[in-house]
C-alpha positions in Angstrom: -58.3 -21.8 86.1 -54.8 -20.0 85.6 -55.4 -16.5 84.2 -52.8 -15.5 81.2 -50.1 -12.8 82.2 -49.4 -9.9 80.4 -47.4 -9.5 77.9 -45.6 -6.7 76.8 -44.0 -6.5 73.6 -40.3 -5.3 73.3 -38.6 -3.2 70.6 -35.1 -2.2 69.6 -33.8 1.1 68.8 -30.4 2.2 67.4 -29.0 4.8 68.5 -26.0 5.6 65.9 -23.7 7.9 66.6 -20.9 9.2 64.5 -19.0 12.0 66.5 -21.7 14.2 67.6 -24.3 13.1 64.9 -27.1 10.8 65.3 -29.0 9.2 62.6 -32.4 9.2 62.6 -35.1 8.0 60.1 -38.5 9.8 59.8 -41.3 7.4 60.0 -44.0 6.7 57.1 -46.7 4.4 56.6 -46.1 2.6 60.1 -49.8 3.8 62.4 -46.9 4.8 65.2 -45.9 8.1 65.2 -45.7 8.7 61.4 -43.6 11.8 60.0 -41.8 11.8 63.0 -37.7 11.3 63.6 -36.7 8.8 65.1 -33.8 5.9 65.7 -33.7 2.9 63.0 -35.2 -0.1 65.0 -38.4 -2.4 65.4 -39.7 -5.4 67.3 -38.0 -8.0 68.4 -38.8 -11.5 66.9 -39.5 -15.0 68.8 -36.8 -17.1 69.8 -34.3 -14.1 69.0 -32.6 -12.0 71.7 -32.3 -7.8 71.8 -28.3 -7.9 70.3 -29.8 -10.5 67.7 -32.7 -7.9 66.8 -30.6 -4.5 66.6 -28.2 -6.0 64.1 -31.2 -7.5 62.0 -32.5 -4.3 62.2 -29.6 -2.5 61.2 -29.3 -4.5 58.3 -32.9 -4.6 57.4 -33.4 -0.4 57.5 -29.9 0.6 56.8 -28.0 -1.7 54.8 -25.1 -1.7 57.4 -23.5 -4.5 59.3 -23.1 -4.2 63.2 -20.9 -6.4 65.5 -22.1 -7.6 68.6 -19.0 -6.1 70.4 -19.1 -2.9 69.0 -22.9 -2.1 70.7 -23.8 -1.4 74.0 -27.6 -1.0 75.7 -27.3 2.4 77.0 -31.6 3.0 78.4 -34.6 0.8 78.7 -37.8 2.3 78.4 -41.2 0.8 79.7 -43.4 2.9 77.4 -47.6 3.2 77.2 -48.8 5.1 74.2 -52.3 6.9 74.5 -53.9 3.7 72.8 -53.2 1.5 75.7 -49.8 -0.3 74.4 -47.2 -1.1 76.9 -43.9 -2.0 75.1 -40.0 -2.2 76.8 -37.4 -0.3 74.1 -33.8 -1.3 74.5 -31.9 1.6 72.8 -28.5 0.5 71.8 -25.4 2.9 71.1 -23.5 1.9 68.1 -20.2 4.2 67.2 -18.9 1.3 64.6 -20.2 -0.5 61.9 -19.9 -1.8 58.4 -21.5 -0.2 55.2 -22.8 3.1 54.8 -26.3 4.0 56.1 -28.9 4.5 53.5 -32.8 4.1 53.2 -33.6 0.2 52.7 -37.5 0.8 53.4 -38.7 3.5 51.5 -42.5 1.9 52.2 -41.7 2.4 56.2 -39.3 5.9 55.6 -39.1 8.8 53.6 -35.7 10.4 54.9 -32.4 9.2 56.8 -30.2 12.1 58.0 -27.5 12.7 60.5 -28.7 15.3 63.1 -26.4 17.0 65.6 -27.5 15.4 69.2 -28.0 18.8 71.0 -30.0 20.2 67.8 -32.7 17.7 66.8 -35.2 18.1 64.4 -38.8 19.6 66.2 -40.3 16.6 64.7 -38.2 14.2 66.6 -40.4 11.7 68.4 -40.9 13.0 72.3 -39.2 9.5 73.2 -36.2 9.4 71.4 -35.5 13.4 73.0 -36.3 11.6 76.8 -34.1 8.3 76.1 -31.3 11.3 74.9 -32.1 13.5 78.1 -31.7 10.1 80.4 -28.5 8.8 78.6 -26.9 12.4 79.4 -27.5 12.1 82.6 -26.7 8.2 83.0 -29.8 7.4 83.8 -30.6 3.1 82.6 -34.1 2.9 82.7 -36.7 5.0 82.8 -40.9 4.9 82.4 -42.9 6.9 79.9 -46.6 7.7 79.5 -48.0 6.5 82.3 -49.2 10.1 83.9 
């Protein structure tokens, strides 16, 4: 008898940029890292690839049309929380877009703001400040909690 594989589940983040702005959301009401900053994004749904799920997301959490041309996937992270959770992020850079950014759910987030990238908020989830520290130094992929 064949045993299962694991599976790891994957998620996209957004990494918006406008200049030298980034625009996070902080976290409510999700069981992951609540009251924390952090890039609009989420899981990514069957039968739908990673470009498909950051421009869902983007119009799901922000009300703002993205263009598969104008995004790029800058780092990969293979992450494992404390819990035991393994997931693969995809953060995707995004300097264009449609619309103007704005809270579309209030259940999940109580804040979107545009922080400076070298001056983020202390309660910026610890990820989102390594995927930042890799991008600047062109680093693609990188691992996280596994120590």
């Amino acid at each position: 008898m064949q045993q299962e594989r694991f599976k790891v589940v994957p998620f996209v983040s957004l990494i918006l940029k406008r200049g030298s702005e980034v625009l996070l959301i902080r976290r409510i009401n999700t069981g992951i890292e609540d009251g924390m900053y952090a890039c609009a994004g989420g899981g990514v749904d069957g039968n739908e690839t990673i470009v498909q799920a950051v421009i869902r997301e983007a119009a799901e959490e922000l009300g703002i049309t993205l263009k598969k041309e104008a995004i790029k996937v800058v780092h990969i992270l293979h992450r494992k929380y404390p819990q035991g959770q393994e997931m693969i992020g995809f953060y995707v850079e995004a300097t264009v877009w449609e619309g103007v950014p704005a809270n579309r759910e209030p259940h999940k987030c109580d804040d979107v703001q545009w922080f400076d990238i070298e001056q983020l908020p202390g309660n910026c989830q610890p990820s989102f400040k390594h995927v930042m520290a890799m991008v600047d130094r062109n680093v693609f992929f990188s691992e996280m909690g596994w120590e």
